[in-house]
C-alpha positions as CSV (number, residue, x, y, z in Angstrom):
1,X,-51.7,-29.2,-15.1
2,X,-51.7,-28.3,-18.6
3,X,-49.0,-26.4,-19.7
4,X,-50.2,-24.9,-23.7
5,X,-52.4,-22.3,-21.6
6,X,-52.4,-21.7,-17.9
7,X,-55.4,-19.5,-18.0
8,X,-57.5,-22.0,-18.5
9,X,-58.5,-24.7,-15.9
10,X,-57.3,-28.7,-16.2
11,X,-60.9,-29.5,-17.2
12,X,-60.9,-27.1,-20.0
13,X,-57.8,-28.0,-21.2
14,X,-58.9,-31.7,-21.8
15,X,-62.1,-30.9,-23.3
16,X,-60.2,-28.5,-26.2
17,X,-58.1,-31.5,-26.8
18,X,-61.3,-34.0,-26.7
19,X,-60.3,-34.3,-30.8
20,X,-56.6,-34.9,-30.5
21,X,-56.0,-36.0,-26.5
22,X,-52.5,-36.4,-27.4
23,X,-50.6,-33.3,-27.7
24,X,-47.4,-35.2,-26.9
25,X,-45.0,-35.9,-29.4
26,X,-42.0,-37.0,-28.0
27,X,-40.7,-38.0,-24.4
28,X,-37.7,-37.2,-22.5
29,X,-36.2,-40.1,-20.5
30,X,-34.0,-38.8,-17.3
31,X,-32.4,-42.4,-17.3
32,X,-30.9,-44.7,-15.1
33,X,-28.9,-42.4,-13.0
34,X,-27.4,-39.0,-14.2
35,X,-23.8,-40.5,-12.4
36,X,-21.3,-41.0,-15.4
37,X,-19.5,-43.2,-13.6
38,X,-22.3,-45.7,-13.0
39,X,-23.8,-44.9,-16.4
40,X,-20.1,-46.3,-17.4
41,X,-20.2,-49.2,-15.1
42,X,-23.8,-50.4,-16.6
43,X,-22.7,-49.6,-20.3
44,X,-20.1,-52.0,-19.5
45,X,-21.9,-54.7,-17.7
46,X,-25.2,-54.5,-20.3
47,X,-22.3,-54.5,-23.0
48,X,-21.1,-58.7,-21.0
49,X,-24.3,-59.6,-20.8
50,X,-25.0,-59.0,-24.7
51,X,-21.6,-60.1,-25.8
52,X,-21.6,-63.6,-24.2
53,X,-25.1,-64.5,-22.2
54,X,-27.4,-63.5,-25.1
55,X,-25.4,-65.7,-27.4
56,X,-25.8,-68.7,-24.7
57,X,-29.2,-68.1,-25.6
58,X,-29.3,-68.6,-28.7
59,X,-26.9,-71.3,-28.3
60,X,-30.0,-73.1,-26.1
61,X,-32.2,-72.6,-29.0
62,X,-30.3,-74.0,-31.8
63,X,-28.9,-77.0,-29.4
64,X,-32.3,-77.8,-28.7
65,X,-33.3,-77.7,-32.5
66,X,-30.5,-79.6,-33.5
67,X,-30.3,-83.0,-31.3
68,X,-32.9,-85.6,-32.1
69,X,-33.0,-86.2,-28.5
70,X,-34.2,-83.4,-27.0
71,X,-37.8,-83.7,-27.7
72,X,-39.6,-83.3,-24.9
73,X,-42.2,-81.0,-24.6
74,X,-39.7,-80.0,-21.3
75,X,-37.6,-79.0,-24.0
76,X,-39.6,-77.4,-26.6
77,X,-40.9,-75.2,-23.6
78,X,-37.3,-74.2,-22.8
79,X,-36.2,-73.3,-26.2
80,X,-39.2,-70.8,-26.2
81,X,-38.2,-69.5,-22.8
82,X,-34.5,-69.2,-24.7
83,X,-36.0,-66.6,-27.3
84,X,-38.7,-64.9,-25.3
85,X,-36.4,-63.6,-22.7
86,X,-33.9,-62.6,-25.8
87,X,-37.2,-60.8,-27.6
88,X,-38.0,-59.4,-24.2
89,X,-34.2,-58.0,-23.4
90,X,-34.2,-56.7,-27.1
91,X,-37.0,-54.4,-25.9
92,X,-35.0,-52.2,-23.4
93,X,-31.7,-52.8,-23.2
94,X,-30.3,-52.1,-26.7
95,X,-31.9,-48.6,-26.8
96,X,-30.7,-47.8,-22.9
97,X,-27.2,-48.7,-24.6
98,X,-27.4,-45.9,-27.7
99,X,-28.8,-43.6,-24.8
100,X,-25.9,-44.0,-22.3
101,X,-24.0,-42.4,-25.6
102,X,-26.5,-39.7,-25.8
103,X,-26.3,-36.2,-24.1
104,X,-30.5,-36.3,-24.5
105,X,-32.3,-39.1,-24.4
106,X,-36.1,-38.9,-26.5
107,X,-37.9,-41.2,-27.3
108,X,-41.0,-40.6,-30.1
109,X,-44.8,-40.9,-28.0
110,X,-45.0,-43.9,-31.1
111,X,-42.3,-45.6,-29.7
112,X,-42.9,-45.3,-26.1
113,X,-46.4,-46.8,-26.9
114,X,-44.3,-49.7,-29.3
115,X,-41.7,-50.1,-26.4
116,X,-44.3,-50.8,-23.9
117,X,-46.9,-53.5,-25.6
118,X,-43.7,-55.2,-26.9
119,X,-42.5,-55.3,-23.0
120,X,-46.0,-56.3,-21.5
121,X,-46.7,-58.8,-24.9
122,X,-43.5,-60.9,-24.1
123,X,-43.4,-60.6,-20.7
124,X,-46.9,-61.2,-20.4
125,X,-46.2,-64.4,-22.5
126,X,-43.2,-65.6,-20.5
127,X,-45.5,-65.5,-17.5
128,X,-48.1,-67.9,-18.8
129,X,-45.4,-70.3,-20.2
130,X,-43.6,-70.6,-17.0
131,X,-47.2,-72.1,-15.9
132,X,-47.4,-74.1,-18.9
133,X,-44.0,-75.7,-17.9
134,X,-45.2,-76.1,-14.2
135,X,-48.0,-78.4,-15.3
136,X,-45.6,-79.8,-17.9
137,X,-43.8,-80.9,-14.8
138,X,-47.1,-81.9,-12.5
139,X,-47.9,-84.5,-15.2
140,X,-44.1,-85.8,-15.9
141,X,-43.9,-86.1,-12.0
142,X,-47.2,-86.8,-10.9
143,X,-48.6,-88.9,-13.5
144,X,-45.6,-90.6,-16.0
145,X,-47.8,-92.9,-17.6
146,X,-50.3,-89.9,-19.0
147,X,-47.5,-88.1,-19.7
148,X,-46.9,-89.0,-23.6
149,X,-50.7,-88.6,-24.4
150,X,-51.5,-85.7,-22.6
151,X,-48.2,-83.7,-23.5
152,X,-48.5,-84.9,-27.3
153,X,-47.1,-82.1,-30.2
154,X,-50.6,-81.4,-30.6
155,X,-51.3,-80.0,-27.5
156,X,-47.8,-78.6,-26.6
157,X,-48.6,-76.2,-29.8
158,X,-52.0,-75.2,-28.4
159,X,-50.3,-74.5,-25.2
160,X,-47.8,-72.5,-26.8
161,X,-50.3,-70.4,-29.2
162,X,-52.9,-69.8,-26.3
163,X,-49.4,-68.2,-24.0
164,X,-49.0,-65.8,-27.2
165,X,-52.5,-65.1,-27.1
166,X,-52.3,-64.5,-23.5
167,X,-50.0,-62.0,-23.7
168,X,-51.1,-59.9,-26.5
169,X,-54.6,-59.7,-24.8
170,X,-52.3,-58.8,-21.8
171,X,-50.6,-56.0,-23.6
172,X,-53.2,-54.9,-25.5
173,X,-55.4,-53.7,-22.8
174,X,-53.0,-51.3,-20.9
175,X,-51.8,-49.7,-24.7
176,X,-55.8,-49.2,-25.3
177,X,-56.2,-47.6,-21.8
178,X,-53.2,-45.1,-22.2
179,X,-54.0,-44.3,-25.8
180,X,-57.2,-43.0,-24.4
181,X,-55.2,-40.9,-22.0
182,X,-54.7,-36.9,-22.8
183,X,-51.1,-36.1,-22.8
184,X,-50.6,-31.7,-23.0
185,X,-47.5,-31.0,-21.4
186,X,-45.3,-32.9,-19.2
187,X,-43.0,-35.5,-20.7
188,X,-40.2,-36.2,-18.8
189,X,-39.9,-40.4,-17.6
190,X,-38.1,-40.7,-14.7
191,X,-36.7,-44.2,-16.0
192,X,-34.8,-45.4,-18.8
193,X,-37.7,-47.1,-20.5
194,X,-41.7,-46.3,-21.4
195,X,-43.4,-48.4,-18.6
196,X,-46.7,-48.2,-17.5
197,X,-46.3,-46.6,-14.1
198,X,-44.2,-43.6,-15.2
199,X,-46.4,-42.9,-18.5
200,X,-49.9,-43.2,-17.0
201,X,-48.6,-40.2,-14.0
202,X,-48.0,-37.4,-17.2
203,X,-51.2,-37.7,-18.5
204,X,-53.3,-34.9,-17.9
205,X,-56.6,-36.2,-16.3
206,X,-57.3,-38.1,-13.0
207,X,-55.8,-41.3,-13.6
208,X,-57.2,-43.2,-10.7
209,X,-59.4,-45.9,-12.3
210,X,-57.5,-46.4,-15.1
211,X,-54.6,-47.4,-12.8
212,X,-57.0,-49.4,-10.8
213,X,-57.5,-51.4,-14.0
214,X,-53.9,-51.6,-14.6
215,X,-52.9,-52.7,-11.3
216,X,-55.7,-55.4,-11.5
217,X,-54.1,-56.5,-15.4
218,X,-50.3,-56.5,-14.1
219,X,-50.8,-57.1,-10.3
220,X,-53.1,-58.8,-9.2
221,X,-52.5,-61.3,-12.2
222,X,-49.0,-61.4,-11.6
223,X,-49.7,-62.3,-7.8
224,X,-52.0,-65.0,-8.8
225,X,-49.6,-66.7,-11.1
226,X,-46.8,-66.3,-8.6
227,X,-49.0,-67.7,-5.8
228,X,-50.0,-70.8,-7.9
229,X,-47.0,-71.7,-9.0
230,X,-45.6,-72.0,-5.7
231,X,-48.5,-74.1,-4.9
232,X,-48.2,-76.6,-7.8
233,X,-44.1,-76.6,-7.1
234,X,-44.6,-77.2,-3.2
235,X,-47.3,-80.2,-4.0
236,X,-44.9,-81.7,-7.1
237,X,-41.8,-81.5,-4.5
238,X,-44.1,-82.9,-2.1
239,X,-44.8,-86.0,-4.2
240,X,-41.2,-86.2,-5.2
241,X,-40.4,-86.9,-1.9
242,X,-43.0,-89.8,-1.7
243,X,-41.5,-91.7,-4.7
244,X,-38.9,-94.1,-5.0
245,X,-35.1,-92.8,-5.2
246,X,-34.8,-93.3,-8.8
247,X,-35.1,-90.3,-11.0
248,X,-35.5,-88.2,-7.4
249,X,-32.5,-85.9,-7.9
250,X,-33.3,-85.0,-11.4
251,X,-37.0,-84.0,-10.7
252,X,-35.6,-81.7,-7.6
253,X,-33.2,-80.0,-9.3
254,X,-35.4,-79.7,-12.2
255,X,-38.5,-78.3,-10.0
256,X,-35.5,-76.2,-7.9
257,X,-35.1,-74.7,-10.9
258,X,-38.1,-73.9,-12.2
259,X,-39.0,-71.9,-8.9
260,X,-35.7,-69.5,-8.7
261,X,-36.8,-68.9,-12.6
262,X,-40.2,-67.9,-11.0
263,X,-38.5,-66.0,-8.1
264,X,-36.7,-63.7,-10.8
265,X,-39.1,-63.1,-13.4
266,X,-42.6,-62.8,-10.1
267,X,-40.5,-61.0,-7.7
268,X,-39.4,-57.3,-9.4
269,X,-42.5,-57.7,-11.2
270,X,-45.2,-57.7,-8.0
271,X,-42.8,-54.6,-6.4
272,X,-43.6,-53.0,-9.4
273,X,-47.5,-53.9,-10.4
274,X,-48.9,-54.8,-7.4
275,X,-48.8,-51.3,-5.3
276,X,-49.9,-48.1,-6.3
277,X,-48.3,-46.3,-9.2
278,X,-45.9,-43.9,-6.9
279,X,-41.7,-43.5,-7.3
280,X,-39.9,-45.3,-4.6
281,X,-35.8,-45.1,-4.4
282,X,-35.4,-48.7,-5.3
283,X,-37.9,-48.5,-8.8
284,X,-35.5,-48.1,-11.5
285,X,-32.8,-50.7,-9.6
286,X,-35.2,-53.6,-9.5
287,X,-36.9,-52.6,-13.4
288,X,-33.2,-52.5,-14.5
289,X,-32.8,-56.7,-13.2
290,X,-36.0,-56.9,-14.2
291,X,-36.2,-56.0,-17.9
292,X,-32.2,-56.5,-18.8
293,X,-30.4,-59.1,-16.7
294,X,-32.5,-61.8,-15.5
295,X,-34.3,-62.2,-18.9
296,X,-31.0,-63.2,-20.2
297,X,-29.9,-65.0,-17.5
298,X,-33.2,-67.4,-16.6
299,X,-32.6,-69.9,-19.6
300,X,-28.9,-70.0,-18.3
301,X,-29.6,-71.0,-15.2
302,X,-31.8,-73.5,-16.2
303,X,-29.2,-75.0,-18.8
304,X,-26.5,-75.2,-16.1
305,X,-28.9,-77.4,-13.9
306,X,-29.7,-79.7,-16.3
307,X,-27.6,-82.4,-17.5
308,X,-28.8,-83.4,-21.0
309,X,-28.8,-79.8,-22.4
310,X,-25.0,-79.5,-21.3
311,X,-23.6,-82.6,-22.8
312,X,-25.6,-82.3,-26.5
313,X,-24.3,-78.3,-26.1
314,X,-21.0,-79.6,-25.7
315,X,-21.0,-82.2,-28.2
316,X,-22.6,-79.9,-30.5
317,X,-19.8,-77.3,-29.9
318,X,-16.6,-80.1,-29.8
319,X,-18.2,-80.9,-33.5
320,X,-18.5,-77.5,-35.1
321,X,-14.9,-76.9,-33.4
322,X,-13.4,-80.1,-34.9
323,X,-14.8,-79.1,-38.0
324,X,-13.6,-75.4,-38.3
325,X,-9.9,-77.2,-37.6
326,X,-10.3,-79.5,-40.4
327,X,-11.4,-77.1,-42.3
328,X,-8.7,-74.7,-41.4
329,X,-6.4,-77.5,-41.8
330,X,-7.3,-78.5,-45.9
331,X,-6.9,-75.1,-46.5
């Protein structure tokens, strides 16, 4: 209900603001928890994550660019994974930091609408390229000898273009759907970020088909992509299995991989798009994995199960070391 007049009815309130629907300025974010000893204990633990696995990170990236022999379009795909989980953790995390140190926490309505499309844009993104790198893996496993002419530079480019695509398309929608949205009075976000579910319940106007829509965008295309990708792992670890020993291991572990990647970035995701936009207890736990610690931790994970990335990072390091020491040493 609108708050600028209560003598008049909802309906008229929205129709005075038909010209400017969004009275809202500013939003109040109640935050993680209002404990300041937890608030403490995540400060701290978002503070590790940035200080050592968002460096890894770009670690992956730069060891990736920098060794001749890690060209593989398996590779390329994993250095983008590298930098769109350390865009998408820029999006939440270093703001809920400067808030922990903040008796009141605001956020402009700009920003909230800038927080959100960035969130949805690369997360939306990350989703299709984890199915870009499934069928990466189908044709490696499934058929070698195609491998180098269908995965040429050419295409691996198109790939990645059409993921970015993807996800601004993604985004774009669900910011155009809650720009149309009045906004006259409540502004309080029971979370520590601007997210779709939380925003869309203060605007003042029956939101029902507009969260249908959303909840078709988000959900029901984040169960479909979670669904097939399951499929095409369980019929690429099927065919593994069928094969001759050599190579066997390696093409498990890398698959193996690939689906606990999927696990963390589907999972918190369908609890939070796929069901109707209403506050359960355990919302702001799983959006906190969701949006700061497994974005940092999924290329991680995927470097310490795979051989090839570990020895050229550690070559790469042992050089740069040896030549800080000489260097120290001359002078």
């Amino acid at each position: 209900m609108c708050q600028d007049n209560p003598e008049l009815t909802h309906c008229q309130a929205e129709e005075m603001k038909i010209a400017n629907n969004t009275v809202v300025t500013e939003f109040i974010l109640l935050g993680l928890t209002q404990s300041q000893d937890v608030q403490l204990l995540v400060f701290v633990l978002i503070l590790i994550f940035y200080l050592i696995i968002l460096p890894g990170n770009f670690l992956i990236i730069f060891t990736i660019k920098s060794d001749p022999g890690l060209t593989a379009p398996l590779y390329f795909f994993l250095g983008n994974l590298a930098f769109l989980d350390a865009s998408y953790s820029f999006t939440v995390a270093p703001r809920m930091l400067v808030d922990f140190l903040s008796e009141k926490k605001v956020i402009s309505y700009r920003g909230c609408i800038t927080q959100l499309f960035f969130l949805h844009f690369l997360g939306g993104g990350e989703g299709l390229l984890l199915v870009v790198m499934a069928f990466d893996r189908y044709i490696a496993i499934c058929q070698p000898l195609h491998y180098l002419t269908i995965m040429n530079p050419r295409a691996c480019y198109a790939m990645l273009l059409a993921l970015w695509l993807g996800g601004f398309v993604h985004s774009i929608i669900q910011v155009v759907l809650i720009l149309r949205l009045p906004f006259c009075g409540p502004n309080q976000l029971d979370n520590f970020f601007c997210d779709v579910p939380q925003v869309i319940k203060l605007a003042c106007t029956n939101t029902f088909v507009v969260e249908l829509l959303m909840v078709f965008n988000s959900g029901l295309m984040t169960l479909l992509c979670f669904l097939g990708l399951l499929a095409s792992y369980a019929v690429i670890l099927c065919h593994v299995r069928r094969t001759a020993a050599e190579g066997k291991n390696k093409a498990m572990s890398t698959c193996i991989t690939h689906v606990i990647i999927i696990l963390l970035m589907f999972g918190p995701a369908i609890f939070i798009y796929t069901r109707p936009f209403r506050a359960l207890p355990a919302d702001k736990v799983v959006s906190f994995f969701h949006t700061v610690i497994f974005p940092l931790m999924n290329p991680m994970i995927y470097t310490l199960r795979n051989q090839e990335v570990k020895t050229s990072m550690k070559r790469l390091l042992s050089r740069h070391v040896v030549c800080q020491v000489d260097f120290i040493i001359r002078n």
